[in-house]
VOVEX-839936 format. One record per residue (C-alpha): x, y, z. Coordinates in steps of 0.25 Angstrom, whole numbers, plus 2048, in hexadecimal, padded with zeros to 3 digits. Layout:
<recs>
+-----+-----+-----+
|   u |   v |   w |
+-----+-----+-----+
|   X |   Y |   Z |
...
+-----+-----+-----+
</recs>
This chain:
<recs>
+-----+-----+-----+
|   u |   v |   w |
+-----+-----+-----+
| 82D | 7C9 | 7FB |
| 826 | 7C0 | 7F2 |
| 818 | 7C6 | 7F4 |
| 812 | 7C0 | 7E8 |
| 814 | 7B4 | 7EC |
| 80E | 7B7 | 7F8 |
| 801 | 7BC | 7F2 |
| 800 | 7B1 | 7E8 |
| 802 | 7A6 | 7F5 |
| 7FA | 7AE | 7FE |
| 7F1 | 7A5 | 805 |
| 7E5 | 7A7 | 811 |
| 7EE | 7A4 | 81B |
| 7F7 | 7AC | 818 |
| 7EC | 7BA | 81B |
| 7E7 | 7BF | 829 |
| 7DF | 7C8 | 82C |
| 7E4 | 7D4 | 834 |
| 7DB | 7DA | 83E |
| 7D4 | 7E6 | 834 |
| 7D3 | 7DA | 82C |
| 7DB | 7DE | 822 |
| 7E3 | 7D1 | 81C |
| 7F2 | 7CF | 81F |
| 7FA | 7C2 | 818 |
| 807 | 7BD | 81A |
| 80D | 7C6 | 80F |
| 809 | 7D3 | 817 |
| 811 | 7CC | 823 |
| 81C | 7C7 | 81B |
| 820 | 7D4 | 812 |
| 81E | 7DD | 81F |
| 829 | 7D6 | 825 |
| 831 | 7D4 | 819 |
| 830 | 7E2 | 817 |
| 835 | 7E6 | 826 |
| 841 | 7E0 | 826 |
| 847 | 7E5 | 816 |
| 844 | 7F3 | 81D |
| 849 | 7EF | 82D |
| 856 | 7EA | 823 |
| 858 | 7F4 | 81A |
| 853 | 801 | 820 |
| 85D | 807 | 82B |
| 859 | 80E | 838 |
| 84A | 80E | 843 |
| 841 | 805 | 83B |
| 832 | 806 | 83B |
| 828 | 7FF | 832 |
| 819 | 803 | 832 |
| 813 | 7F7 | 82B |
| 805 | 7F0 | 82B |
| 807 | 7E3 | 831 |
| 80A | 7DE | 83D |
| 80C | 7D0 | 845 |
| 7FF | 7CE | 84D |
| 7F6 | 7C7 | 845 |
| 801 | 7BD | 843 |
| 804 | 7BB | 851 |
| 7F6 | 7B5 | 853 |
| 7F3 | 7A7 | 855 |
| 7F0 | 7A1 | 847 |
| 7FA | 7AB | 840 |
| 804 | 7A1 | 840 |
| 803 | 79C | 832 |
| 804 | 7AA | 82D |
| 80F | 7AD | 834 |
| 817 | 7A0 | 82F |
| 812 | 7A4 | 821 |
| 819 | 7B3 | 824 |
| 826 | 7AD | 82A |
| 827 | 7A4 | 81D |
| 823 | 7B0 | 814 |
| 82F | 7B9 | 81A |
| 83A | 7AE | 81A |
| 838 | 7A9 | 80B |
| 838 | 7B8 | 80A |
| 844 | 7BA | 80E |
| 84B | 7B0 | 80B |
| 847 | 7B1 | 7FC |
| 84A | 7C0 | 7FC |
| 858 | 7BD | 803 |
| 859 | 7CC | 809 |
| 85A | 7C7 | 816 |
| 85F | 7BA | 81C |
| 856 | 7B8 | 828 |
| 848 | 7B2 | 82C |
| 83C | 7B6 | 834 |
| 837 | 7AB | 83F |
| 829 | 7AD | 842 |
| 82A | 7B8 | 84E |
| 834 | 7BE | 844 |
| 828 | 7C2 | 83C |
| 81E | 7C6 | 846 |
| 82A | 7D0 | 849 |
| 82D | 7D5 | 83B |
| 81E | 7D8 | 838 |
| 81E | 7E2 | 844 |
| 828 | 7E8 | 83F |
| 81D | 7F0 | 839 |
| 818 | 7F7 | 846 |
| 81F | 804 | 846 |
| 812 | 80E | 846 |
| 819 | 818 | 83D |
| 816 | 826 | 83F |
| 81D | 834 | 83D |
| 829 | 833 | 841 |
| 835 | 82B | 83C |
| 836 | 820 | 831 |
| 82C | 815 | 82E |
| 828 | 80D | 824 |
| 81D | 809 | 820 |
| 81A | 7FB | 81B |
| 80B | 7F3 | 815 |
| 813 | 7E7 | 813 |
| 807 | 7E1 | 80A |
| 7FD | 7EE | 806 |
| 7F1 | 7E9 | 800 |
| 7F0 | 7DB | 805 |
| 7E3 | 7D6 | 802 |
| 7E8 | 7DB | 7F4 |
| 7F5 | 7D2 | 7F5 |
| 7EA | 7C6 | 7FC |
| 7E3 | 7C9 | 7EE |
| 7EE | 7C8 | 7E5 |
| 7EF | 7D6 | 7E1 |
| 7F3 | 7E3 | 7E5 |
| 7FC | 7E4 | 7F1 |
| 80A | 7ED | 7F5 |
| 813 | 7EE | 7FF |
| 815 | 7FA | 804 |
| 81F | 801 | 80B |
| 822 | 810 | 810 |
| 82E | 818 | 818 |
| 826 | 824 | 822 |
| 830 | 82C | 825 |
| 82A | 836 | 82F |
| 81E | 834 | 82C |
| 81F | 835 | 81D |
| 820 | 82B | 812 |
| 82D | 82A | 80B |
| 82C | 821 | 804 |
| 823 | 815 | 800 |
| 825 | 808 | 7F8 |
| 81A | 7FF | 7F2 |
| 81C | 7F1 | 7EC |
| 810 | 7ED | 7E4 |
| 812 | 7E0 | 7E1 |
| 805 | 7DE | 7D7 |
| 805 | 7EC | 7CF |
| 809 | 7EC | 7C1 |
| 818 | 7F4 | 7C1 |
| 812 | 7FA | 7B5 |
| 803 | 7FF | 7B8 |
| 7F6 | 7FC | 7BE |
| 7EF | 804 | 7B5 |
| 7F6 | 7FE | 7A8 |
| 7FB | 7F1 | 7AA |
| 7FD | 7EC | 79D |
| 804 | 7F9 | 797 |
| 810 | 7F9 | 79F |
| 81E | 7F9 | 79B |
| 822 | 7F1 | 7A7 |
| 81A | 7E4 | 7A1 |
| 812 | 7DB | 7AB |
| 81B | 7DF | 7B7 |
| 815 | 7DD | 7C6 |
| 819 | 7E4 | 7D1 |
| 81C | 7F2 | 7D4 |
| 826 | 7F9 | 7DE |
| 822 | 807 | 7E2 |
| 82C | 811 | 7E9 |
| 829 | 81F | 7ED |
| 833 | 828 | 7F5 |
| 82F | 835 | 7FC |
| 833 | 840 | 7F0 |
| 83A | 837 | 7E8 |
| 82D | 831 | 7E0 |
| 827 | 822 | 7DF |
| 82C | 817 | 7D5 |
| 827 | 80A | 7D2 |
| 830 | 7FE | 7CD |
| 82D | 7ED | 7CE |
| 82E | 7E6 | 7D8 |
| 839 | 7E0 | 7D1 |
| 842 | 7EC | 7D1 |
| 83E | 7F2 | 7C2 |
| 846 | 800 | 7C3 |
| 83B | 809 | 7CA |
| 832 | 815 | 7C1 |
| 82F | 822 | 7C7 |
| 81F | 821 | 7C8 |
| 815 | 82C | 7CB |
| 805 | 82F | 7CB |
| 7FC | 830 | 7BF |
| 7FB | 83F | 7BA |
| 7EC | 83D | 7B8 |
| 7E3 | 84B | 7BB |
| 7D7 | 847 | 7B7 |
| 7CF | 83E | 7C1 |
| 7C8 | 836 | 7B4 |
| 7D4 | 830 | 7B1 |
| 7D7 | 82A | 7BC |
| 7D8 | 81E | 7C2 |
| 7D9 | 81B | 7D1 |
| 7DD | 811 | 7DB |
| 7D6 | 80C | 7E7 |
| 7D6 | 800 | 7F1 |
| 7D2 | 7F3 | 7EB |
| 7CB | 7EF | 7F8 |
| 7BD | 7F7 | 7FB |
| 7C2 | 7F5 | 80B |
| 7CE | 7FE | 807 |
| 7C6 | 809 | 801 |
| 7BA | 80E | 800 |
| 7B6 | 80C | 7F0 |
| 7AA | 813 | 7F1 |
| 7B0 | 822 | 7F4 |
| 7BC | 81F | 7EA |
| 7B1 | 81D | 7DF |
| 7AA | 82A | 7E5 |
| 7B8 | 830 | 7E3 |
| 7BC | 82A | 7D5 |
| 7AC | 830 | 7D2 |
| 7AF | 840 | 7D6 |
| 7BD | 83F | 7CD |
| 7B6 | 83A | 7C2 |
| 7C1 | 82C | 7C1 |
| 7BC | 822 | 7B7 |
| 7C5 | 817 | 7BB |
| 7C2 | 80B | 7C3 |
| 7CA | 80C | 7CF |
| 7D6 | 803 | 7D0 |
| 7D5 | 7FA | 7DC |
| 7E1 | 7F4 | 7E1 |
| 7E8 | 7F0 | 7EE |
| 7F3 | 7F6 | 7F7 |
| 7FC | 801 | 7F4 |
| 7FE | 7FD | 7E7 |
| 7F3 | 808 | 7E3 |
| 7FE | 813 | 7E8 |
| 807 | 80D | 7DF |
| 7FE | 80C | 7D4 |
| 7FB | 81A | 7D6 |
| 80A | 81E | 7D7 |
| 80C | 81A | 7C9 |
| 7FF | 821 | 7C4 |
| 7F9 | 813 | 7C1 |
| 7EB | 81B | 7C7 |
| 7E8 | 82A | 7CB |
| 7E1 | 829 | 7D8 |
| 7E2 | 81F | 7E6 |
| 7D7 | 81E | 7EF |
| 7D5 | 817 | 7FC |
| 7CA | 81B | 806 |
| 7C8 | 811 | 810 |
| 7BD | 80D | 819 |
| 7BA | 816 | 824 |
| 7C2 | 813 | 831 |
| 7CD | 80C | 828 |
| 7DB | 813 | 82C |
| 7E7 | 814 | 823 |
| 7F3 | 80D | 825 |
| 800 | 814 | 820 |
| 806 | 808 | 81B |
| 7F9 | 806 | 811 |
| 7FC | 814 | 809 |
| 80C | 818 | 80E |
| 813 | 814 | 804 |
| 809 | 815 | 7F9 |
| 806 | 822 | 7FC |
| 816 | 828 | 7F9 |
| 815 | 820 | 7ED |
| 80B | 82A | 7E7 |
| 811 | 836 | 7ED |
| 81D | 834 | 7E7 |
| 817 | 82F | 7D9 |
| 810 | 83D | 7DA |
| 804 | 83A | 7E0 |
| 7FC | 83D | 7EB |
| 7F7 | 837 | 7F7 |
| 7ED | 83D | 801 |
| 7DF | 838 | 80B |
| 7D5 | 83E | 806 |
| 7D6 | 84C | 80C |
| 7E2 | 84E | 805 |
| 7EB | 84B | 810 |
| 7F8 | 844 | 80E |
| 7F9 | 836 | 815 |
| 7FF | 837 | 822 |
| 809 | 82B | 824 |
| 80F | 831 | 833 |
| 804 | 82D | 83C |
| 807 | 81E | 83E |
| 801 | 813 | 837 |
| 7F5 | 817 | 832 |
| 7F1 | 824 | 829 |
| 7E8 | 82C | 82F |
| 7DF | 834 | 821 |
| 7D3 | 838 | 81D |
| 7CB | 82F | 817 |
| 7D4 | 828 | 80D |
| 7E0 | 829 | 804 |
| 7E0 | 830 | 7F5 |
| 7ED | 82E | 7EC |
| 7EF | 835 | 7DD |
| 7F7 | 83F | 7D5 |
| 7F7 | 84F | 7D9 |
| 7EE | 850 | 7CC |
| 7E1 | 849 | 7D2 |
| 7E3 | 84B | 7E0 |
| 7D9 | 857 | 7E2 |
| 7CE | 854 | 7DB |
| 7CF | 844 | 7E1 |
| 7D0 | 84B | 7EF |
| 7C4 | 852 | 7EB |
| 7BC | 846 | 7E6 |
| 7C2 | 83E | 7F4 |
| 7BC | 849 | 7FE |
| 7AF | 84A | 7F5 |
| 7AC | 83B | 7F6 |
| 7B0 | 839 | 804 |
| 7A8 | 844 | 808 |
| 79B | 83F | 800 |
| 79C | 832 | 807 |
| 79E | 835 | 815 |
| 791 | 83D | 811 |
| 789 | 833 | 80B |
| 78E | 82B | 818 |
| 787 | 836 | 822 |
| 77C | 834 | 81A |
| 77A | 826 | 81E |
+-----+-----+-----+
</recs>
């Protein structure tokens, strides 16, 4: 799906808001559908997708135009791709978006899909993925990330890379058989893993570009206790997991604002990605995340990826700093 061309055409009309007010745009619609039926076609068996989207917003009066723009968007698609011969009528849509309404859980298979992750980073012209994930009960198996926007190469050093200019990165993880990365355009894939840095002054770490997805203020806190003397690197989506796979940074953090629940679309496949690049991925009480209780992943206060090397004393300097703000908050 040409999502580029999306993203450089995106227009106003072409965004809603959802009801948490979070912006949705005629590519989220168009790749979740798109996505839903290569897996209906190629994967045999009970199907069952856990995705973000679904049709009610676009069955409201005034969602006509988007709907056309979706129902257009999906047939060019496919009759450029040329995979399958047939076309969606509008109801045909509203349908294949609700594909995604299977609640997950712990038992059976699922996957897990963020058709667009990111998208105010893909409404800005930067950073966005595609994400999808396979639960099998209850456990991820196994994750892909298409990045369109990330150097193939690296974040960290985009001009010394054998791999020239090269946009777009692939990422693959299956559960104990480790995470690759390759183009989007088919280059032959490279094992990846995490960064082997131990000491906390050398590294580098990622965190959500928007304040809204994290709170900035305890991940400085943090950054403080472990002595980093990096800027953060801010950027959209999942991409950051993907990033982080390849060892482009040490460290990811996102603490979001209290009440805000996790969605296991925002961090499944992500999350495999660095397990199986060596990483780890915990909340901040050390737990592992928990995919098998439906759609949302129910942690302690936020999510905390890096190597085995850094992980203790990051827990350390995550449980000091939360615990010094909730108490500056009593003080209030």
């Amino acid at each position: 799906m040409q999502m580029q061309t999306v993203q450089q055409n995106i227009v106003h009309s072409g965004i809603q808001s959802k009801a948490d007010k979070s912006p949705v745009t005629v590519a989220d619609y168009g790749s979740q559908i798109l996505v839903s039926l290569a897996l209906m076609m190629e994967v045999s068996g009970p199907f069952s997708l856990v995705a973000e989207e679904d049709s009610e917003e676009l069955r409201k009066d005034g969602a006509e135009e988007i709907l056309e723009e979706i129902t257009d968007l999906v047939n060019e698609t496919l009759v450029d791709d040329g995979s399958y011969s047939m076309s969606f009528s509008k109801e045909g849509i509203l349908s294949a978006i609700d594909n995604g309404k299977s609640e997950g859980g712990p038992t059976g298979r699922h996957w897990v899909l963020d058709p667009i992750d990111g998208t105010k980073g893909f409404v800005r012209g930067d950073q966005y993925a595609i994400a999808l994930a396979l639960l099998d009960e209850g456990k991820v198996v196994l994750g892909v990330l298409a990045c369109p926007n990330l150097p193939l190469s690296s974040i960290s050093n985009p001009n010394g890379s054998s791999s020239g200019d090269r946009i777009g990165a692939l990422f693959s993880a299956t559960i104990d058989c480790g995470a690759e990365v390759e183009s989007l355009d088919g280059s032959p894939p490279q094992k990846i893993s995490v960064c082997s840095i131990d000491n906390p002054v050398n590294a580098s770490f990622f965190e959500s570009y928007e304040s809204a997805h994290s709170m900035h203020d305890l991940t400085s806190s943090i950054a403080e206790k472990l002595g980093v003397q990096a800027p953060p690197v801010r950027i959209d989506s999942q991409a950051k997991y993907g990033a982080l796979a390849r060892g482009d940074g040490a460290i990811y953090l996102r603490f979001p604002h209290k009440g805000y629940r996790e969605k296991i679309w925002d961090h499944a496949a992500g999350s495999i990605v660095v397990t199986e690049a060596g990483g780890i991925v915990t909340d901040a009480a050390g737990s592992n995340l928990d995919f098998s209780q439906g759609r949302f992943l129910d942690l302690d206060t936020g999510i905390i990826a890096t190597n085995t090397q850094l992980m203790p004393s990051l827990l350390k300097a995550v449980q000091d700093a939360i615990k010094e703000k909730n108490h500056a908050a009593s003080l209030l």
